[in-house]
C-alpha positions in Angstrom: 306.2 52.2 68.0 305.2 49.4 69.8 307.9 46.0 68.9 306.6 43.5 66.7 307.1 40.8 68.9 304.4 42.8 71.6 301.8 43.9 68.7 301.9 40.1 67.2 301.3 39.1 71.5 298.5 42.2 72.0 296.8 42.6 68.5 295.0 39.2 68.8 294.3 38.7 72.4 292.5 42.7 71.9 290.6 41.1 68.9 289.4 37.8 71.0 288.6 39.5 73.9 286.4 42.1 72.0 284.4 39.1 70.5 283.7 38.0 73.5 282.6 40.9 75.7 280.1 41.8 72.3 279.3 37.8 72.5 278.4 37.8 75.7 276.3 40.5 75.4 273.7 38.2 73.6 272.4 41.6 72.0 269.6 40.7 68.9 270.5 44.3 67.5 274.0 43.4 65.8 275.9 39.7 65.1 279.5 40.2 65.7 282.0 38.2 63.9 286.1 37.6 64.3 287.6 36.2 61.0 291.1 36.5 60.2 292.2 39.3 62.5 289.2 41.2 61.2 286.4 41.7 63.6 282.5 42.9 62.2 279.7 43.9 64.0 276.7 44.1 61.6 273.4 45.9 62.6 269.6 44.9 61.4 269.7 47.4 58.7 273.0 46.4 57.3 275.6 48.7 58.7 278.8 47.1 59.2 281.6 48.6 61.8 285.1 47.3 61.3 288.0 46.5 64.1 290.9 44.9 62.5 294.6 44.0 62.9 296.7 46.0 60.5 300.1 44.6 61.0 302.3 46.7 58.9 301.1 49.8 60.8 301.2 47.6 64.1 298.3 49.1 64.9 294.3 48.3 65.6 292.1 50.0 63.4 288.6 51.0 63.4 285.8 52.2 61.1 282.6 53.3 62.1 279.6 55.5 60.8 281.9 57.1 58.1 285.1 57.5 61.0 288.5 56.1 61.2 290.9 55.3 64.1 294.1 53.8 64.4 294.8 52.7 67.9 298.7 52.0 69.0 299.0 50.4 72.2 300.5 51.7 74.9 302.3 49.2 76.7 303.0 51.5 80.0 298.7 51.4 80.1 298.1 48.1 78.9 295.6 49.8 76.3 295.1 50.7 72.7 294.7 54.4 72.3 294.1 56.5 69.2 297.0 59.1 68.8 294.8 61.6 67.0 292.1 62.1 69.1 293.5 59.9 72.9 290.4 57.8 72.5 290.4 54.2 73.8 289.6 51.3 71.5 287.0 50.0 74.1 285.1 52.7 75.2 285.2 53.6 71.4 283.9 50.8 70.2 280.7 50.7 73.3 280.5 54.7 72.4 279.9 54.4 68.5 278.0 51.3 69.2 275.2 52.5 71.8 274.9 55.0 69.3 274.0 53.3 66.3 271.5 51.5 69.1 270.0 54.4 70.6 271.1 53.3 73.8 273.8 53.0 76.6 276.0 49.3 76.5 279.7 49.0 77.8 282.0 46.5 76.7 284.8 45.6 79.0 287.7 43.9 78.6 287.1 40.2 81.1 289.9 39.7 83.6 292.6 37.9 81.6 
């Protein structure tokens, strides 16, 4: 388990930069909010998805389209990554995302 000291450090600058990639997108098919460590990205017809800091798991997690992860970074990779299934928080998010769309969009993390 990742220390406390590093999730506190990675948690919110993964939250931030998330809001902004899905900002800069300027996309009229979903708003995207952060608000206290919780970030929501809510379509036209009222689905919500779900990224949030859960600090007593020092973890990310994620729901989507009736799914759950739980990303734990990995420091050696400088990425969050789901232990259950080795998926990436990012290329999760654009995945579940440009499907709920119906078509492709990447998010990617801007050069810190």
């Amino acid at each position: 388990m990742v220390s406390e000291r590093e999730y506190e450090r990675q948690a919110p600058l993964t939250l931030h930069a998330l809001i902004a990639a899905l900002d800069a997108l300027e996309d009229e098919d979903f708003e995207a909010e952060l608000a206290s460590d919780i970030l929501t990205v809510e379509f036209a017809d009222g689905t919500k998805y779900i990224v949030n800091s859960h600090r007593a798991a020092r973890q990310i997690w994620m729901a989507a389209e009736l799914q759950a992860w739980h990303f734990d970074w990995q420091p050696d990779h400088a990425r969050w990554v789901a232990a259950k299934t080795q998926e990436e928080l990012w290329s999760t998010l654009s995945r579940v995302i440009a499907g709920k769309l119906g078509r492709p969009l990447v998010l990617a993390p801007s050069a810190r």
